[in-house]
N, C-alpha and C positions, 0 to 999 in steps of 0.2 A: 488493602493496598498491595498490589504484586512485587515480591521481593528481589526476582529477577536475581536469586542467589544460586543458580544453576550458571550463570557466568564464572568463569575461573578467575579473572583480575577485577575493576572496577569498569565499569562499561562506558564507552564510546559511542553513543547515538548518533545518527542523522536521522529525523524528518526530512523528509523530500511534501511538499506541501501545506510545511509548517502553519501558515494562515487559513488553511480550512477547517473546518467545523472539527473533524476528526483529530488531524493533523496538528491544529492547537491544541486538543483536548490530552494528545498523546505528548505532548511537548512538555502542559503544567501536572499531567501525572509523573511522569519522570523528572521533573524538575523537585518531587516531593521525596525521591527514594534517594535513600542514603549509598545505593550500590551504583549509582552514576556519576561517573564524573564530569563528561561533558555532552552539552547537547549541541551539534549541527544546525541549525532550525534555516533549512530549506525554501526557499518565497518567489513568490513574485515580489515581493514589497518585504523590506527589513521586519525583522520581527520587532514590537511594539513593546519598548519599556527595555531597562538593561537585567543580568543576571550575570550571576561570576560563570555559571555553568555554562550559558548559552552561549554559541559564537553563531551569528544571522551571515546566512548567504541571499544573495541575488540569484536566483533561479531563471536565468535565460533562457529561453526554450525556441527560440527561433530556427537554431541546424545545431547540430554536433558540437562545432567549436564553440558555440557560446554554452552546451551546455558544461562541455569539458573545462572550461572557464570559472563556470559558478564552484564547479570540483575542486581547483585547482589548490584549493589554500588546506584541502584537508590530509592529514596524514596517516590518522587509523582511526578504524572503526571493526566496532563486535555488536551492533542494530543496527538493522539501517530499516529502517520501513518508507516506503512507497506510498504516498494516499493520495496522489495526483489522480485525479480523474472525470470523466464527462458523462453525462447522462443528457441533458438538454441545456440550449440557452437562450438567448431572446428570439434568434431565428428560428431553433432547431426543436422539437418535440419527437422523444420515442414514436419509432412510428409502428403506426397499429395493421397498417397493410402493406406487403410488399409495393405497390401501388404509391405509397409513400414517400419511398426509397430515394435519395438525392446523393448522387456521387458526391457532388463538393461538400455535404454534415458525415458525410460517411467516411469520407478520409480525415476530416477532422478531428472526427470521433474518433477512431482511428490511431491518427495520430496522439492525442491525449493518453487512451487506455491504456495502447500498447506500443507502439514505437518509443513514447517519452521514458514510460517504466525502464525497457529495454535499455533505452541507452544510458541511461545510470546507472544500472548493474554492468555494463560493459565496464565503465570508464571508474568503478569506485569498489571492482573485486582489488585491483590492484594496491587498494588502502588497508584491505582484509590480512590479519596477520596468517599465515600459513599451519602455525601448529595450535590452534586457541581455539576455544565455544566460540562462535560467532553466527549469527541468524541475519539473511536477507528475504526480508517479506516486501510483498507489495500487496496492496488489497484491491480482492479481485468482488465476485460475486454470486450469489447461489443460480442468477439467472445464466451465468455463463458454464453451467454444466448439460451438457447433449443430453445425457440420458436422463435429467430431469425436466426438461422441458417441454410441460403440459400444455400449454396455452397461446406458445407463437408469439408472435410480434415483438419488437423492440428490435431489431434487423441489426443495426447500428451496436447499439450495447451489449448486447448476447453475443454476439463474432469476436468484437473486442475482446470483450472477458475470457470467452472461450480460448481465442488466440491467445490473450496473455498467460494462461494456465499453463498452456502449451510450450511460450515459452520459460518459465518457472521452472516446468518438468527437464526441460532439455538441461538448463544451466544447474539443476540439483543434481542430471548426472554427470556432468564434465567436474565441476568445483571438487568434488569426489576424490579427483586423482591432483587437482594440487593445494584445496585446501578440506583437507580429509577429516576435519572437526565441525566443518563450516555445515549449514543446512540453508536451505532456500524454499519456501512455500508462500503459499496463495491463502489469504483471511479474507473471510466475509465477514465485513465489521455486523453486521446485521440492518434490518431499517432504522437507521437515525435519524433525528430529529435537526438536519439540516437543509441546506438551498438544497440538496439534490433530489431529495425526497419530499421537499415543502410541494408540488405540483401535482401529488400524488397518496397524500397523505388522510386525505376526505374518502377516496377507495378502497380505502386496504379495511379488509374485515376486520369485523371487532376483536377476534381474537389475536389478530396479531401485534406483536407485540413491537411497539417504537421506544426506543431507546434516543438517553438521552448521548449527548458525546460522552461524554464523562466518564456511563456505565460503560459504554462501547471500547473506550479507552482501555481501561479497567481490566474486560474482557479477555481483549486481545493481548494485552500483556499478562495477562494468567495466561493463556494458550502458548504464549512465546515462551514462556519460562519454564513450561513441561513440555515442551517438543523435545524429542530425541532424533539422533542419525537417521534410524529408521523412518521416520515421518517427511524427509527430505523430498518435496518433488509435491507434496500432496496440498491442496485446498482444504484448509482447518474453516470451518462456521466458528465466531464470539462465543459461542457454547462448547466448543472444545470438538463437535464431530466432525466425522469428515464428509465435504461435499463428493457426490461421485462424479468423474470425469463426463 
């Protein structure tokens, strides 16, 4: 169990997509350590059953104002993780050729990966204390790195990811000079055993490896609770390496 005793007070979470496979998973590991004191849990839909720890938001995500809205009740936070995201949905399939390619999934897509991320770290540095440990992740992905990209396709989600690294990077150097303890990085939770990966899960070689939420969970908070200063800006993998840009 991750002790997350590299925090200097008791820690303030938000989940931003608390009801996803991940996002849940991340919500009942941290609901188990005794170094949290309250959890955010971020939704489209209330989070499910009460807890003295948990306070459930509505997660709007229509424009700005409503998501600055869903924000609006929170007052600090030292985690905040991100695990809103899109891969495919009833319409939409990674596409396997550019030939594929559909503007109206692609800004959708788009929209989900990285604009939504984006404007949550806008509208919730402002809850981040100035002189404290505090970590903003969101989770990104090992296909959304340029230089590892063997095999093409996925148009849509590979841009995303990419973009959102990108802007990850940008915000790990500005937070720098007003919250100079703060860190900001990109996890790839790894292949988990959820909707996003269920369409996909019959292909992937034998060797590699599916995780359940739990472990992934798990993972990522080992990785949060040994990052340093130095690490700020960078795409951590569940195994602690780092993805190359």
């Amino acid at each position: 169990m991750p002790s997350l005793t590299s925090f200097e007070k008791p820690v303030d979470a938000l989940i931003a997509g608390a009801n996803g496979g991940i996002g849940h998973a991340l919500v009942d590991a941290l609901l188990e350590n005794d170094n949290v004191r309250s959890i955010h849990a971020l939704s489209r839909s209330s989070w499910p059953g009460k807890h003295k720890k948990i306070i459930s938001h509505i997660l709007e995500v229509g424009d700005e104002t409503e998501i600055l809205s869903s924000l609006a009740n929170i007052n600090r936070l030292t985690l905040v993780i991100v695990t809103t995201g899109m891969l495919h949905d009833k319409c939409f399939s990674p596409e396997k050729s550019y030939k594929s390619i559909s503007p109206l999934h692609m800004a959708e897509s788009f929209y989900v990966n990285v604009i939504l991320p984006t404007m949550i770290a806008k509208h919730i540095m402002a809850k981040i204390p100035r002189e404290e440990r505090a970590i903003f992740c969101a989770l990104s992905a090992r296909v959304g790195s340029i230089s590892d990209n063997r095999l093409g396709g996925w148009y849509s989600y590979r841009a995303g990811k990419a973009a959102l690294n990108q802007i990850l990077k940008c915000l790990s150097i500005e937070i720098k000079r007003t919250h100079p303890k703060a860190v900001c990085v990109g996890l790839h939770p790894g292949t988990v055993n959820t909707k996003l990966s269920l369409p996909f899960q019959k292909s992937m070689a034998p060797h590699h490896k599916l995780l359940l939420p739990s472990e992934s969970a798990n993972h990522l908070l080992n990785v949060i609770d040994r990052i340093n200063l130095e690490d700020s800006g960078f795409v951590f993998a569940w195994d602690g390496t780092i993805i190359p840009p």
